[in-house]
N, C-alpha and C positions, 0 to 999 in steps of 0.2 A: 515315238510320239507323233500324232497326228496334226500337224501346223492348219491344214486346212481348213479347220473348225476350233471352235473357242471350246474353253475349258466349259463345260454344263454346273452354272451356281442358281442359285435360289431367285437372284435378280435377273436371269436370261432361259429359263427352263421354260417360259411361257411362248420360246419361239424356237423351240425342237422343229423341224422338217426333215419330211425324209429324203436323206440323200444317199439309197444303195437299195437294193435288193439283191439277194444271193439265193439261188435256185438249181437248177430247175425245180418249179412245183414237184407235189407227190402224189399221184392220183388215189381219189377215195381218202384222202388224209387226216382225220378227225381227231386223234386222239393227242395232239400237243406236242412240242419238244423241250428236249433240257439242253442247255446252252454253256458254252465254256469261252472263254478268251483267255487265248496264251499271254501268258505272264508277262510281256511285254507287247503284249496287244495289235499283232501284227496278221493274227488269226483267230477263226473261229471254228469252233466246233460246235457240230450239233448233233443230237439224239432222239431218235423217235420213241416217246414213252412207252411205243410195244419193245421196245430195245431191240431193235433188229436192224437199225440200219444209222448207221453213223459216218459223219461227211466233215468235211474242213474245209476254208476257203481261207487266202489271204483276204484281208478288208480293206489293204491299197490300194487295190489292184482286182476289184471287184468282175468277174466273167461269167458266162452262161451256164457255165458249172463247177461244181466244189474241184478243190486240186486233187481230193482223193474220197473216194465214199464205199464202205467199209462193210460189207453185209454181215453181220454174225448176229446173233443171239445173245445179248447178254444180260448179266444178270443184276436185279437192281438197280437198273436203272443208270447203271456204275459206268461213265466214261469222262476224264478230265486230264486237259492239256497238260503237261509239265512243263514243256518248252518247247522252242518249233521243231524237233526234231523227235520228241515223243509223245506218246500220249500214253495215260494209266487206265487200266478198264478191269473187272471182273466177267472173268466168261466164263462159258457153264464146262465142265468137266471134258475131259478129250479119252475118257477110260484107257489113258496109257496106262503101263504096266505100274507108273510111278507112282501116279495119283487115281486109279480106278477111278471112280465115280465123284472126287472131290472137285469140287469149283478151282478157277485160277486167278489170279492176281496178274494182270499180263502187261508187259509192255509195248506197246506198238508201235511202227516205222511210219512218222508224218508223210514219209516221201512213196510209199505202197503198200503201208495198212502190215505189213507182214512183223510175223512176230521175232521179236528182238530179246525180251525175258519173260520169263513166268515164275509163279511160286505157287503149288494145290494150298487150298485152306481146307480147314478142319472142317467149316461150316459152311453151307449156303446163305447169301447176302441178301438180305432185301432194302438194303439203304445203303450209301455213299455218299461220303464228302473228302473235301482235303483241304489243308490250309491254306492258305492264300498264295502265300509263297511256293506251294508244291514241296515243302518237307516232307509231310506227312497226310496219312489220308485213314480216316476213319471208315470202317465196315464195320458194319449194323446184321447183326446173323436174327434167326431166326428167337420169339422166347424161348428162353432160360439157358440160352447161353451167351456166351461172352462176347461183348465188342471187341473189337480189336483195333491198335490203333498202330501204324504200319510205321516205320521209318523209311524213307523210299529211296534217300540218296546210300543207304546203308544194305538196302532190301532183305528187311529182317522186319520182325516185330519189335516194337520198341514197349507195350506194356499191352495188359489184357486186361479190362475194364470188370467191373463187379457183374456176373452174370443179371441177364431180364428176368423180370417177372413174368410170368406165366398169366396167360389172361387178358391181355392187351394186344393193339395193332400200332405199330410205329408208323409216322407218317410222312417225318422229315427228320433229317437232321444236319450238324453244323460243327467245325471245329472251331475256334478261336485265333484271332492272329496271331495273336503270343502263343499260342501252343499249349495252354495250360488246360484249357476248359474244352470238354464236351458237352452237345447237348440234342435231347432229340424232344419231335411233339410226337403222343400217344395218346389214345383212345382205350381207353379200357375196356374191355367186355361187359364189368358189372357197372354195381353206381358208384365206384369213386371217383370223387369230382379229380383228383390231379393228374393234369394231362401234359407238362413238360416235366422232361429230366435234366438232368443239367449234375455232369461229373466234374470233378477237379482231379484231373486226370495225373498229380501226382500224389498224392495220399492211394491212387487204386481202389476208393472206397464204395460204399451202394451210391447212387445219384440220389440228390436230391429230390422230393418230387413236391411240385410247388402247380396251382392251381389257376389256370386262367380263364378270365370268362365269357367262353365260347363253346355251345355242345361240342364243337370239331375244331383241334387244332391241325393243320397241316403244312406250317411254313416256317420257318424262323431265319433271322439272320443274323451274326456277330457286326456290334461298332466296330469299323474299320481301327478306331485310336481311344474309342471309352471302352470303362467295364460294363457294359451295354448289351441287349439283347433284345430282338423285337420278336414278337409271336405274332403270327393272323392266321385266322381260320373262318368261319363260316358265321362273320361277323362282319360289321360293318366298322368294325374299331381295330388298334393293334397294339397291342399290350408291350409297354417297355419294362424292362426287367433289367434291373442291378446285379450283377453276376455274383461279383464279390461279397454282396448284402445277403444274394438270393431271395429280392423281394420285388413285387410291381412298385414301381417308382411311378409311371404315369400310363395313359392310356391317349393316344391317339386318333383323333375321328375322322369319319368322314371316308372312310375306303369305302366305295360304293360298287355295288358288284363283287362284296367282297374282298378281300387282300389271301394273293396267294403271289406263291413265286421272291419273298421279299428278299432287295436288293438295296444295297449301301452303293453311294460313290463313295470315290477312293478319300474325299476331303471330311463325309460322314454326316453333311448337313442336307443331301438329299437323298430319298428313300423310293424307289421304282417297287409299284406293286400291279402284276398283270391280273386281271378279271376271273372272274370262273366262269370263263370264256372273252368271249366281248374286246379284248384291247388291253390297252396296260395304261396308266397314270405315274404322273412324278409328282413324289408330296418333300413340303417341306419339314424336313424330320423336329425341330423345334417346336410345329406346331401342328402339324397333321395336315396342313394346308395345301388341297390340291393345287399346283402350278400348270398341269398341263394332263391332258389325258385323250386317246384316239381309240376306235373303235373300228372293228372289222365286221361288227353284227355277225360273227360266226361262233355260236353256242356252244358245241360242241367239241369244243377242244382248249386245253390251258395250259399255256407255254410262257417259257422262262420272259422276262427282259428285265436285261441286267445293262451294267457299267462296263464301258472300255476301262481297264490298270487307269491308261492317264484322263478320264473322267471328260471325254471328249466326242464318244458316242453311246447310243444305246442302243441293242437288240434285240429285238422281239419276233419272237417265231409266231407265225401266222397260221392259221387252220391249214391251207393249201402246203403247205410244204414249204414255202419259202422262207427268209427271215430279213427281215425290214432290218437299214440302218438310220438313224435318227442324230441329226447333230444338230447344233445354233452354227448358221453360217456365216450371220450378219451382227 
């Protein structure tokens, strides 16, 4: 835990400053990052949405450059902390004799990027997540085959999800704190209007498919401690959703520039949505209520910012390569 900055609530999110940047920039850097903090928040990781280059820094102890940055290729977009001493990622196939041509499930070394475990899967990934806690981590394969939903501290498969539909593009997706629910946002090819899925990942059965109203969904995120779930896409609103009911319970306004990227703190009463491009905002999740929001007028690129575990900073990857730290310091 970080003493040096107050815990970020709904009565003090109107006086975030930023106090860090982590770098160096990345020249020509446009296209965004995705963002991790190890489970007890003493680092970060970052990912360039071309997946090709991924870095870490501790955030006490902020310097001129990441402790480690990691060039490879990977796949889906697929890299997330488990604790300071690994990291989980999918990376594209190594045509050993073992796994020919199949993708890998890898574990990395925080201390030199070098590989520690791997597992081939059967499919190509184009989506990643993992539970909060880094139990388990879901992989999203390509239509009309199977999700997969990993046990990590076991590193085995722990279940295999009802094959995709055929027809659709996956955009995002999300596991559940409790570990029960899956769920992803989808774009269909034709006119069906329903664009989230959402598994109950112990029955093993088809997902849900439940309809929200935005031509394009592409973000979602689990309540940290309700049966909860928010969607935003290419809308100026962000649809909350009852898991357990599997229905819109309310709709949220007021994301301007869109809500992508969405982010719970850890307490679950405020909600960080970055731009589709532009900057990131903190809403108050009871009412949609912007508190606070910053802009870098750079269009071109849409990056994660999310919650420190103890709900004490926030980071936001910038178009240049860097990534802003943001706390209340007063």
């Amino acid at each position: 835990m970080d003493s040096r900055f107050q815990v970020i609530t709904p009565a003090n999110a109107s006086r975030l400053k930023q106090v860090g940047q982590l770098g160096p920039g990345l020249p020509s850097y446009s296209s965004g990052q995705k963002l991790a903090f190890e489970p007890n928040g003493t680092a970060l990781l970052a990912l360039s949405n071309r997946g090709a280059l991924l870095r870490w820094w501790d955030v006490r102890a902020p310097s001129e450059g990441p402790l480690h940055a990691h060039e490879q290729r990977l796949e889906g977009n697929a890299a997330m902390f488990l604790d300071a001493e690994r990291v989980l990622a999918v990376a594209p196939a190594n045509r050993s004799p073992s796994g020919l041509w199949r993708p890998r499930l890898v574990l990395l070394s925080t201390k030199d990027g070098s590989l520690m475990r791997e597992h081939h899967l059967a499919h190509a990934v184009t989506l990643f997540a993992m539970s909060p806690g880094g139990e388990r981590a879901l992989l999203i394969p390509l239509d009309g085959d199977a999700p997969l939903i990993w046990d990590v501290k076991s590193w085995r498969p722990h279940c295999e999800l009802a094959p995709l539909d055929t027809g659709v593009s996956l955009t995002a997706c999300a596991l559940s704190p409790d570990g029960r629910f899956a769920a992803a946002t989808v774009t269909p090819d034709d006119e069906r209007k329903e664009n989230l899925w959402l598994w109950d990942i112990a029955d093993g059965a088809r997902p849900v498919a439940l309809s929200i109203e935005a031509p394009t969904t592409w973000s979602l995120a689990f309540h940290p401690t309700e049966s909860l779930l928010v969607v935003g896409g290419n809308t100026e609103d962000v649809a909350v959703v009852h898991v357990g009911e599997r229905r819109l319970v309310r709709t949220l306004h007021g994301f301007s520039g869109y809500a992508c990227n969405l982010n719970f703190n850890p307490q679950g009463d405020l909600l960080a949505a970055s731009r589709d491009g532009q900057g990131f905002g903190v809403h108050h999740f009871d009412t949609g209520e912007e508190l606070f929001s910053i802009s870098d007028q750079d269009s071109l690129q849409t990056s994660d910012a999310l919650f420190s575990p103890d709900g004490r900073l926030v980071a936001w990857g910038r178009g240049d390569g860097t990534v802003d730290l943001w706390a209340v310091t007063d």
